[in-house]
ROTI-178044 format. One record per residue (C-alpha): residue in three letters; x, y, z. Coordinates in steps of 0.25 Angstrom, whole numbers, plus 5000, padded with zeros to 4 digits. Layout:
% ROTI-178044
ALAXYZ
...
***
This chain:
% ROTI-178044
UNK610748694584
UNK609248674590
UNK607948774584
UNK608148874575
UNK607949024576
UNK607949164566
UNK607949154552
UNK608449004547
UNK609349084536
UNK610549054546
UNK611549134551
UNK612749184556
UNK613549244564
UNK612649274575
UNK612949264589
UNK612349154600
UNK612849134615
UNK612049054625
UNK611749074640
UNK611448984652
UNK610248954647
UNK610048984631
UNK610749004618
UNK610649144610
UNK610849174596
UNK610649284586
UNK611149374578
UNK612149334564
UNK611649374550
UNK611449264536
UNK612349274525
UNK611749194515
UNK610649224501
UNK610649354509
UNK611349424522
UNK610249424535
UNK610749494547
UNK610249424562
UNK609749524572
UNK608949404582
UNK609249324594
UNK608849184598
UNK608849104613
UNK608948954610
UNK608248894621
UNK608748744621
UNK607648684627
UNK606648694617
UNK607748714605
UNK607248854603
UNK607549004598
UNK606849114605
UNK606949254599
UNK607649364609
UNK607849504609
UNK609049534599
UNK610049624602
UNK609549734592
UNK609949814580
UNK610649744568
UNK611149594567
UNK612249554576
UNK613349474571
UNK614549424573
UNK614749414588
UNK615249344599
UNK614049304610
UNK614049234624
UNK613249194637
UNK613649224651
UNK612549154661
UNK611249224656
UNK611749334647
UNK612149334632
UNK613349424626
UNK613649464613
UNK614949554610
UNK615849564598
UNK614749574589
UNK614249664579
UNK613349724570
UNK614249704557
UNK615449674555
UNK615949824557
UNK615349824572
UNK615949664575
UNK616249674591
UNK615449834593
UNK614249774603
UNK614249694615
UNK612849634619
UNK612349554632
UNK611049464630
UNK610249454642
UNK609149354641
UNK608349374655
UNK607949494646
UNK608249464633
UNK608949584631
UNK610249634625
UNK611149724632
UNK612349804623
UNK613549824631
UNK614849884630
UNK615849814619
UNK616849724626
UNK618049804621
UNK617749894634
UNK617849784645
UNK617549874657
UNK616149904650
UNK616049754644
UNK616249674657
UNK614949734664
UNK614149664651
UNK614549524655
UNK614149544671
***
């Protein structure tokens, strides 16, 4: 744990993965004196110990999801909304542009596989 970022409330279950140059995180809600859903995303540059605010994925708070880097790219899959849309979206992070990109559900592996090329 270096720096701090968002709200200092805590949280959890968000999601975080890490490419071959810096660690991303975001997302997760707070359950404590009052329920606060997390709809932001952080880079962690380790040099400097630092969070830098980058483009969120948008709409509602993403939660309980499974999150990964290849080389340059971020992925997000098996996530959700709520717990009524847990494994619905599949996302791929790009940083060069610091944009999201939603892609076919990994249930359809033909459609899938093109996302992690």
């Amino acid at each position: 744990y270096k720096g701090t970022f968002g709200d200092p409330s805590g949280r959890a279950f968000g999601f975080g993965f890490a490419t071959s140059t810096f660690g991303y995180v975001g997302g997760g809600y707070y359950y404590g004196n009052h329920i606060k859903f997390y709809n932001d995303f952080w880079r962690f540059e380790p040099v400097s110990a630092t969070y830098t605010p980058r483009q969120y994925l948008g709409g509602m708070a993403m939660q309980n999801t499974g999150a990964f880097g290849i080389g340059d790219k971020g992925f997000m899959v098996a996530g959700g909304r709520s717990g009524e849309m847990a494994g619905q979206e599949t996302w791929a992070y790009l940083p060069a542009t610091n944009t999201w990109q939603k892609s076919p559900n990994a249930e359809n592996s033909n459609e899938a596989s093109a996302v992690f090329t």
